[in-house]
DRENLOFI-89345 format. One record per residue (C-alpha): residue in three letters; residue number from 1; x, y, z. Coordinates in steps of 0.5 Angstrom, whole numbers, plus 2048, in hexadecimal, padded with zeros to 3 digits. Layout:
<sites>
+---------+-----+-----+-----+-----+
: residuo : num :  c1 :  c2 :  c3 :
+---------+-----+-----+-----+-----+
:     ALA : NUM :   X :   Y :   Z :
...
+---------+-----+-----+-----+-----+
</sites>
This chain:
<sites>
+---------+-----+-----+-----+-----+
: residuo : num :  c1 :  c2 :  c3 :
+---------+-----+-----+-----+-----+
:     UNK :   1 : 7E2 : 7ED : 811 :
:     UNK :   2 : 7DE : 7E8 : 814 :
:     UNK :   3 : 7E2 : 7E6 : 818 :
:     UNK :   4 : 7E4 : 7E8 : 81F :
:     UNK :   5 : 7EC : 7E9 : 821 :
:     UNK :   6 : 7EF : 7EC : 827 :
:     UNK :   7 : 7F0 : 7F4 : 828 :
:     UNK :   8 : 7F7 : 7F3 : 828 :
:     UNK :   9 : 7F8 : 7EF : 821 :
:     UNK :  10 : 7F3 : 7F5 : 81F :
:     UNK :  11 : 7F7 : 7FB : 821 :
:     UNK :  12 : 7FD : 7F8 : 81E :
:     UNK :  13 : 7FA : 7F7 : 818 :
:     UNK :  14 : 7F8 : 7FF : 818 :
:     UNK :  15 : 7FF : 800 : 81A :
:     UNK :  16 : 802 : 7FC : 813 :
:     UNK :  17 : 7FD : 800 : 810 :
:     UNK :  18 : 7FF : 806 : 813 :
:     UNK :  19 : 7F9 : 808 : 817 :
:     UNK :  20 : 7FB : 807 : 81D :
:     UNK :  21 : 7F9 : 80F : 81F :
:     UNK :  22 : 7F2 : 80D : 81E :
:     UNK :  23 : 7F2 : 80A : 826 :
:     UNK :  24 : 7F2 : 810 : 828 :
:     UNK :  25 : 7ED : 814 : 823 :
:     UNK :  26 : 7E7 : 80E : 823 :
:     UNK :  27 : 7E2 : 810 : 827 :
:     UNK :  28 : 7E0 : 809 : 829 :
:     UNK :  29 : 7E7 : 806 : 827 :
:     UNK :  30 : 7E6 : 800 : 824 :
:     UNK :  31 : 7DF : 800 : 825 :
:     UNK :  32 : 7DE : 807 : 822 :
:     UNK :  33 : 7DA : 806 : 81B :
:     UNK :  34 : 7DD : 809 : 815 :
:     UNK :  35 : 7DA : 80C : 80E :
:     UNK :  36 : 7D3 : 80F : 80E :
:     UNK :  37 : 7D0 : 80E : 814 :
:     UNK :  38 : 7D7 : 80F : 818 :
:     UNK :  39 : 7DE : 810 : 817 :
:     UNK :  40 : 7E0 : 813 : 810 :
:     UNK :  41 : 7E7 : 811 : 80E :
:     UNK :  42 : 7EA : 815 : 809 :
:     UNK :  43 : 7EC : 812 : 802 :
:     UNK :  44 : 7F3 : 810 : 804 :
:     UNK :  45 : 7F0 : 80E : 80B :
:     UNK :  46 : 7EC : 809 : 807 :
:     UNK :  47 : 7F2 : 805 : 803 :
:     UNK :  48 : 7F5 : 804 : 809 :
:     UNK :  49 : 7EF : 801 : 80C :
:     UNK :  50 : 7EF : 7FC : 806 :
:     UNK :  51 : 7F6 : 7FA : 808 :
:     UNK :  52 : 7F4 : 7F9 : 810 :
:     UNK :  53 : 7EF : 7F6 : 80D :
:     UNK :  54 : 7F4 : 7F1 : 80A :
:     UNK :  55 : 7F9 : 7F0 : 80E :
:     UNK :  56 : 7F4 : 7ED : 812 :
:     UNK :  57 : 7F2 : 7E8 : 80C :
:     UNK :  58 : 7FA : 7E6 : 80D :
:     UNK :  59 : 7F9 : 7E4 : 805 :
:     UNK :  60 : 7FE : 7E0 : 801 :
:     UNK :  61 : 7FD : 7E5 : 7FB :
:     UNK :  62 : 7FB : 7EC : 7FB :
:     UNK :  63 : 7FA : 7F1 : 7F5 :
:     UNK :  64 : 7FB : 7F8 : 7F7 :
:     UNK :  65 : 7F7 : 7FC : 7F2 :
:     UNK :  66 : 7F9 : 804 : 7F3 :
:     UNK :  67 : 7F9 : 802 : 7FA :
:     UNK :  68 : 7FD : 808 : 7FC :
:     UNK :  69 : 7FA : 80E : 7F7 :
:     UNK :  70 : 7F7 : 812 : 7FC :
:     UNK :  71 : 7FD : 812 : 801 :
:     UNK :  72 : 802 : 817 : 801 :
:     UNK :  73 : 809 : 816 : 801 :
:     UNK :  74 : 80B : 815 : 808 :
:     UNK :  75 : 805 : 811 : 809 :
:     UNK :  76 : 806 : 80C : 804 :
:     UNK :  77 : 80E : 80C : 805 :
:     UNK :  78 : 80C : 809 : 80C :
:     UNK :  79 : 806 : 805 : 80A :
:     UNK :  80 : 80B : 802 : 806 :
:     UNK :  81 : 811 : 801 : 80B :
:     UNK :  82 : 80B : 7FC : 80F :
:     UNK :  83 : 807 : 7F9 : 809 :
:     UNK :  84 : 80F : 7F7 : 806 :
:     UNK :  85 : 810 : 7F2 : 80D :
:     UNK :  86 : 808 : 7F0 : 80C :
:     UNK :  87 : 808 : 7EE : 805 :
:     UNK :  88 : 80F : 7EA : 805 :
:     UNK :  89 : 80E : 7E2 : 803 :
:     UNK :  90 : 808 : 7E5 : 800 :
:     UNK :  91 : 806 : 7E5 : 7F9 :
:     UNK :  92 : 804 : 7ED : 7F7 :
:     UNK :  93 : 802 : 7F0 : 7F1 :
:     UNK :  94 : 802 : 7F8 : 7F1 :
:     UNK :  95 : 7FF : 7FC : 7EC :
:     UNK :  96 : 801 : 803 : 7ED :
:     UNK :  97 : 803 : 809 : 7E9 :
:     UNK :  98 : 808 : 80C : 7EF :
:     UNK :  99 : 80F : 809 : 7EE :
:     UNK : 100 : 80F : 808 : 7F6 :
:     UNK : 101 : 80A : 804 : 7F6 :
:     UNK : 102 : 80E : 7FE : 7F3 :
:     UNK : 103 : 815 : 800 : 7F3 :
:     UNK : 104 : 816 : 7FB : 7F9 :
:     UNK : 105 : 813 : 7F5 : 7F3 :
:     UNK : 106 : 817 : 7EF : 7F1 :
:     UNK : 107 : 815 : 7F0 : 7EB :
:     UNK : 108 : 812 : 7F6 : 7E7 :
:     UNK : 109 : 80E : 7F6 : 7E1 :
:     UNK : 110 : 80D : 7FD : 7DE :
:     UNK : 111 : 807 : 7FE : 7D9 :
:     UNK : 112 : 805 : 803 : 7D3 :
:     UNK : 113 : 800 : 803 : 7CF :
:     UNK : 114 : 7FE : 7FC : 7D2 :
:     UNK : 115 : 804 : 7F9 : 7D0 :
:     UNK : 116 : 80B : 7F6 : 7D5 :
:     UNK : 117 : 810 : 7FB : 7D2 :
:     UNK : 118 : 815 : 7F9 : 7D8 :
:     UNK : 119 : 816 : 7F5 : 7DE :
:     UNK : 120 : 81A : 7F3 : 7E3 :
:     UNK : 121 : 81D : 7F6 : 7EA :
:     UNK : 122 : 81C : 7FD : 7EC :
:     UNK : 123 : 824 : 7FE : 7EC :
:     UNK : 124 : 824 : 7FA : 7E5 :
:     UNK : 125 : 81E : 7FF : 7E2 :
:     UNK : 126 : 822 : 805 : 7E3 :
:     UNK : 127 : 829 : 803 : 7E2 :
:     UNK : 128 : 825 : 802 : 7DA :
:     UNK : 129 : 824 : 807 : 7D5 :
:     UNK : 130 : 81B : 806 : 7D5 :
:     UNK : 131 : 816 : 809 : 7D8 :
:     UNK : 132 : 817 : 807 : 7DF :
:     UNK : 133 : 81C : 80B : 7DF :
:     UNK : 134 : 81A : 810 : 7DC :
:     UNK : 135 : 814 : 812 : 7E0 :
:     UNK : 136 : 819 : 80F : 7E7 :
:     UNK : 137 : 81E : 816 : 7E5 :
:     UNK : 138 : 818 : 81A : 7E4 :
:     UNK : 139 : 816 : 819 : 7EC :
:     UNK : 140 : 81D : 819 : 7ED :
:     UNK : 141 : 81E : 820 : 7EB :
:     UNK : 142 : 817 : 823 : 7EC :
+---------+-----+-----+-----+-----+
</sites>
Protein backbone atom coordinates (compact mmCIF):
# COMPACT_ATOMS: atom_id res chain seq x y z
CA UNK A 1 0.00 0.00 0.00
CA UNK A 2 3.09 1.85 0.03
CA UNK A 3 2.96 3.09 3.25
CA UNK A 4 4.61 1.81 6.08
CA UNK A 5 2.27 1.15 9.37
CA UNK A 6 3.07 -0.65 12.75
CA UNK A 7 2.43 -4.19 13.34
CA UNK A 8 -0.03 -3.60 15.73
CA UNK A 9 -2.33 -1.45 13.68
CA UNK A 10 -1.74 -4.48 10.87
CA UNK A 11 -2.96 -7.34 12.82
CA UNK A 12 -5.79 -5.53 14.25
CA UNK A 13 -6.81 -4.67 10.64
CA UNK A 14 -6.64 -8.75 9.90
CA UNK A 15 -8.56 -9.26 13.13
CA UNK A 16 -11.65 -6.64 11.56
CA UNK A 17 -11.39 -8.62 8.85
CA UNK A 18 -11.35 -11.70 10.48
CA UNK A 19 -7.87 -12.86 9.61
CA UNK A 20 -6.30 -12.78 12.64
CA UNK A 21 -5.64 -17.03 12.70
CA UNK A 22 -3.13 -16.04 9.95
CA UNK A 23 -0.38 -14.96 13.00
CA UNK A 24 0.15 -18.49 13.34
CA UNK A 25 -0.03 -19.96 9.81
CA UNK A 26 2.22 -17.49 7.74
CA UNK A 27 5.44 -18.64 7.64
CA UNK A 28 7.05 -15.36 7.86
CA UNK A 29 4.27 -13.62 9.46
CA UNK A 30 3.79 -10.49 8.08
CA UNK A 31 6.83 -10.66 5.95
CA UNK A 32 5.46 -13.89 4.58
CA UNK A 33 4.76 -13.41 0.57
CA UNK A 34 1.47 -14.15 -0.85
CA UNK A 35 0.17 -15.40 -4.09
CA UNK A 36 2.30 -17.33 -6.91
CA UNK A 37 5.30 -17.12 -5.47
CA UNK A 38 4.17 -17.45 -1.42
CA UNK A 39 1.18 -18.04 0.51
CA UNK A 40 -2.11 -19.05 -1.59
CA UNK A 41 -4.94 -17.61 0.05
CA UNK A 42 -8.23 -19.33 -0.57
CA UNK A 43 -11.14 -17.00 -2.27
CA UNK A 44 -12.70 -15.98 1.13
CA UNK A 45 -9.39 -15.33 2.41
CA UNK A 46 -8.45 -12.98 -0.33
CA UNK A 47 -12.13 -10.62 0.47
CA UNK A 48 -11.13 -10.36 3.61
CA UNK A 49 -7.52 -9.36 2.78
CA UNK A 50 -9.30 -6.50 0.35
CA UNK A 51 -11.06 -5.32 3.77
CA UNK A 52 -7.40 -5.50 5.83
CA UNK A 53 -6.69 -3.61 3.26
CA UNK A 54 -9.07 -0.80 3.71
CA UNK A 55 -9.42 -0.79 7.20
CA UNK A 56 -5.83 0.51 6.98
CA UNK A 57 -7.05 3.00 4.22
CA UNK A 58 -9.49 4.57 7.00
CA UNK A 59 -11.52 5.90 4.14
CA UNK A 60 -14.50 8.05 4.64
CA UNK A 61 -16.67 6.07 1.89
CA UNK A 62 -16.44 2.70 1.37
CA UNK A 63 -18.25 0.60 -1.37
CA UNK A 64 -18.55 -3.17 -0.38
CA UNK A 65 -19.10 -5.09 -3.77
CA UNK A 66 -20.07 -8.72 -2.84
CA UNK A 67 -17.64 -8.49 -0.34
CA UNK A 68 -18.67 -11.53 1.45
CA UNK A 69 -19.56 -13.99 -1.29
CA UNK A 70 -16.96 -16.37 -0.80
CA UNK A 71 -17.49 -16.44 3.09
CA UNK A 72 -19.38 -19.06 4.82
CA UNK A 73 -21.87 -17.99 7.15
CA UNK A 74 -20.54 -17.97 10.59
CA UNK A 75 -17.63 -16.39 9.11
CA UNK A 76 -19.48 -13.31 7.41
CA UNK A 77 -21.65 -13.19 10.71
CA UNK A 78 -18.40 -12.04 12.49
CA UNK A 79 -16.73 -10.21 9.64
CA UNK A 80 -19.67 -8.44 9.90
CA UNK A 81 -20.19 -7.90 13.80
CA UNK A 82 -16.19 -6.24 13.55
CA UNK A 83 -17.00 -4.37 10.01
CA UNK A 84 -20.47 -2.84 12.07
CA UNK A 85 -18.08 -0.83 14.52
CA UNK A 86 -15.51 -0.01 11.68
CA UNK A 87 -17.86 1.56 9.06
CA UNK A 88 -19.97 3.62 11.53
CA UNK A 89 -19.83 7.66 10.52
CA UNK A 90 -18.88 6.30 7.35
CA UNK A 91 -20.58 6.73 4.14
CA UNK A 92 -21.02 2.60 2.81
CA UNK A 93 -22.62 1.52 -0.15
CA UNK A 94 -23.21 -2.41 -0.19
CA UNK A 95 -23.99 -4.45 -2.96
CA UNK A 96 -24.98 -7.93 -2.37
CA UNK A 97 -27.23 -10.41 -2.90
CA UNK A 98 -27.20 -12.10 0.32
CA UNK A 99 -29.76 -10.21 2.71
CA UNK A 100 -27.23 -10.56 5.87
CA UNK A 101 -25.22 -8.30 4.11
CA UNK A 102 -27.35 -5.16 4.37
CA UNK A 103 -29.62 -5.84 7.06
CA UNK A 104 -27.57 -3.95 9.37
CA UNK A 105 -27.96 -0.53 6.36
CA UNK A 106 -30.04 2.70 7.34
CA UNK A 107 -31.62 2.56 4.10
CA UNK A 108 -32.09 -0.42 1.72
CA UNK A 109 -32.77 -0.19 -1.75
CA UNK A 110 -34.04 -3.69 -3.53
CA UNK A 111 -33.25 -3.92 -7.43
CA UNK A 112 -35.26 -6.24 -10.28
CA UNK A 113 -34.67 -6.34 -13.65
CA UNK A 114 -32.61 -3.09 -12.79
CA UNK A 115 -34.91 -1.24 -11.47
CA UNK A 116 -35.47 0.14 -7.23
CA UNK A 117 -38.91 -1.64 -6.68
CA UNK A 118 -38.67 -1.03 -2.78
CA UNK A 119 -36.48 0.52 0.00
CA UNK A 120 -36.18 1.33 3.33
CA UNK A 121 -34.82 -0.13 6.69
CA UNK A 122 -34.30 -3.92 6.87
CA UNK A 123 -37.42 -3.96 9.31
CA UNK A 124 -39.59 -1.68 7.10
CA UNK A 125 -38.77 -4.10 4.02
CA UNK A 126 -40.12 -7.36 5.61
CA UNK A 127 -42.91 -5.71 7.57
CA UNK A 128 -44.07 -4.88 3.47
CA UNK A 129 -45.60 -7.21 1.00
CA UNK A 130 -42.55 -6.90 -2.06
CA UNK A 131 -40.04 -8.86 -2.82
CA UNK A 132 -37.65 -8.10 0.07
CA UNK A 133 -39.95 -9.84 1.90
CA UNK A 134 -40.66 -12.59 -0.07
CA UNK A 135 -36.98 -13.66 -0.55
CA UNK A 136 -36.57 -12.83 3.59
CA UNK A 137 -39.13 -15.59 4.23
CA UNK A 138 -37.66 -18.06 1.94
CA UNK A 139 -34.36 -17.81 4.15
CA UNK A 140 -36.36 -17.91 6.81
CA UNK A 141 -37.77 -21.20 6.12
CA UNK A 142 -34.91 -22.75 4.46
Amino acid sequence: MGQDYPEDVLWNALAVAQLGDLRTTLPEGLESHIGRQGVRLSGGQRQRLAIARMVLADPELVILDEATSALDTSTEAALHLALNRFLQNRTTLIVAHRLSAVKQADLIYVLEDGNVVQSGTHLDLIQSDGLYQTLYGTLQAG
